[in-house]
N, C-alpha and C positions, 0 to 999 in steps of 0.2 A: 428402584425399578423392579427388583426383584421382590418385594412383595406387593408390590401392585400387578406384579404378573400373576402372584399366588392367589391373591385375594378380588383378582377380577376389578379391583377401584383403584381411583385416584387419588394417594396422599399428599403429594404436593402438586402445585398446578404444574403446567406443562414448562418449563424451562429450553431460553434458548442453547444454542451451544457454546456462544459467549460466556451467558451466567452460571452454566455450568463449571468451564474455565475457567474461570474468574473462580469462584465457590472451593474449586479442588487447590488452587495456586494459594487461597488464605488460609487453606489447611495444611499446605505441604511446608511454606513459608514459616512458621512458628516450629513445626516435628525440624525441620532443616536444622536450624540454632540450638533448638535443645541438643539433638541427638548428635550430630554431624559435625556441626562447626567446632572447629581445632581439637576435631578430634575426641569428642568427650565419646562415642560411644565406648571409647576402649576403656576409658574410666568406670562405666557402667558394667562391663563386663570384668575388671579386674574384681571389681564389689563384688559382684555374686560366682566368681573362681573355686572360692574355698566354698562351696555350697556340697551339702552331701546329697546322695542320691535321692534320697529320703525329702530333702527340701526340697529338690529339683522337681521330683515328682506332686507333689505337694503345692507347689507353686502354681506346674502346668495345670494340672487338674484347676485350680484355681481361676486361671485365666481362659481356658477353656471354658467352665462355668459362667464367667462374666459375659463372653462372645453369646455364649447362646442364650442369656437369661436378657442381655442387651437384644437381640432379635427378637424374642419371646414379647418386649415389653414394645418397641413396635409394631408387632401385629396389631396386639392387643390395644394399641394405642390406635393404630387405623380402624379398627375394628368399630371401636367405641367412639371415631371420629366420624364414622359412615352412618353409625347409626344415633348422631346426634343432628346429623345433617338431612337425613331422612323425616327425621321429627320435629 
């Protein structure tokens, strides 16, 4: 919604409030098990405890990088889907 606010188009068609529901609950439903269930995120944070600063930094920057290079490749993915639909 948010870059169809920025770029004034439509990327995906209009969606009810059902499929939207539905769409968020097959997403949240698989992060739950991995992350959640019995506990494993405390496992995942014992793995990167001993991380030094230098990593920590290093990482974030990293994932940081992916968020915005992942938005970057949607615009540009609307971008080039507006103007294939144009022509």
């Amino acid at each position: 919604m948010i870059v169809e606010c920025c770029l004034t188009m439509a990327i995906l068609p209009k969606l009810s409030k059902l499929q939207v529901a539905s769409t968020m609950g097959l997403v949240a439903l698989p992060l739950y098990f991995f992350l959640l269930h019995k506990g494993r995120y405390k496992r995942i944070t014992k793995e990167f405890g001993n991380e030094t600063q230098e990593q920590r930094r290093t990482r974030g920057i990293l994932v940081c990088g992916y968020i915005v290079l992942s938005w970057v490749l949607i615009v540009i993915t609307a971008i080039i889907r507006e103007k294939m639909l144009k022509s």
